[in-house]
N, C-alpha and C positions, 0 to 999 in steps of 0.2 A: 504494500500500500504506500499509497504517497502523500507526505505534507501537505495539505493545503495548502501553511506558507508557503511553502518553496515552489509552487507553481505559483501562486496569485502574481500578477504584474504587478511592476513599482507602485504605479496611477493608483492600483487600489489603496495603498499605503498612505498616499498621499490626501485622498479623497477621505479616509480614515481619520488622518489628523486633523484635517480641514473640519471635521464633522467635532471632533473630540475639542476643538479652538471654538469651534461655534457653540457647542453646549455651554463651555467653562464662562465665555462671557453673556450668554444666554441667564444661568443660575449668579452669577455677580450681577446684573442689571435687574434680577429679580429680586435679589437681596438687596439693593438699593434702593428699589421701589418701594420694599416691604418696610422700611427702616424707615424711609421718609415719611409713607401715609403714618405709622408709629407712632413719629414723632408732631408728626401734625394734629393729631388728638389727642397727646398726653399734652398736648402744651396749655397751660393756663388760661380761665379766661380773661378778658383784657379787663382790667381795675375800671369801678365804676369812676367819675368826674367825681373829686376830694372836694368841691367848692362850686357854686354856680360860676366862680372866674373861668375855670377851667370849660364851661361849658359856652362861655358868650361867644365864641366863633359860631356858632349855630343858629344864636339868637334871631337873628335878621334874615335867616332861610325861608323865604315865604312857602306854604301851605296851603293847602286848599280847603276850607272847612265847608261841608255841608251837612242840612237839615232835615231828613225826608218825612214825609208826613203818613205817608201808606205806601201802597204798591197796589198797583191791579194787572190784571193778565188778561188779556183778548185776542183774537184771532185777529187776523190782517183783514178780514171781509167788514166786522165792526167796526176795527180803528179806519177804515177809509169811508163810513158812515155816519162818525161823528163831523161835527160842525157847530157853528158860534151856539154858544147855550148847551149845549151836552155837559147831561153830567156823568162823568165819570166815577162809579163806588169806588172806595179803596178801604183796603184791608183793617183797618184800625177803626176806634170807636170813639166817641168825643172822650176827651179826659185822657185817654191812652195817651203813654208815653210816646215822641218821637225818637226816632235814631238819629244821631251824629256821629257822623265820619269826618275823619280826616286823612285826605289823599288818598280816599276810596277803604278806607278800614274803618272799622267799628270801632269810638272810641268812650262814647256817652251815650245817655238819653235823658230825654230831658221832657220838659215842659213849653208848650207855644204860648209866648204872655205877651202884650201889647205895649209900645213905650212909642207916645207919643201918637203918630201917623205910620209906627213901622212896626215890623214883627220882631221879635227878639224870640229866646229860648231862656228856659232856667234849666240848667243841668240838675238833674236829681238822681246819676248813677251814673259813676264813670265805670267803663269796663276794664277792667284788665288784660293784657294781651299776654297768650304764652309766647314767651319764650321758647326757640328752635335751637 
């Protein structure tokens, strides 16, 4: 009987090593990766602001607050049937709390109260947001 090695061509050898160089930095670039996501979740979270000093770069970021009063749902056959005077129901009852958002997130609710010639809000529940 005869060796495999000692027949196989050189090429195979080399094709061999070529493969054995591809693994080794194949499982180092894996261990790299693994180390880093690791290290990216063990890392602390960032320190809340020590002072409202620390927070006035933000101060002046404009926001978009809004107040919604209900919500309704209809088919596109009704909404192209309303016209001047249509009343639309919405979900809510007199007295019910509205929602307030800020930049489209739920942040309050409140109260619709009158001041002057304009509409205002009393908050009467702020919401807490989880944390991700």
């Amino acid at each position: 009987m005869t060796d495999t090695n000692d027949t196989a061509p050189e090429i195979g050898n080399e094709e061999e090593l070529r493969l054995n160089d591809l693994e080794e930095k194949s499982a180092a670039s894996s261990q790299s990766i693994a180390s880093e996501k690791s290290s990216r979740f063990n890392e602390e979270p960032p320190e809340k602001p020590k002072s409202s000093a620390e927070l006035e770069a933000v101060y002046d970021v404009p926001v978009q607050v809004s107040a919604v009063l209900g919500k309704s749902s209809m088919q596109v056959h009704q909404l192209l049937k309303l016209g001047r005077g249509a009343v639309v129901e919405l979900d809510r009852k007199i007295g019910e709390a509205i929602d307030i958002y800020v930049n489209n997130r739920l942040v309050a609710r409140g109260e619709v109260v009158v001041i002057e010639d304009r509409l205002g809000i009393t908050m009467t529940e702020i919401i807490k947001a989880e944390r991700n």
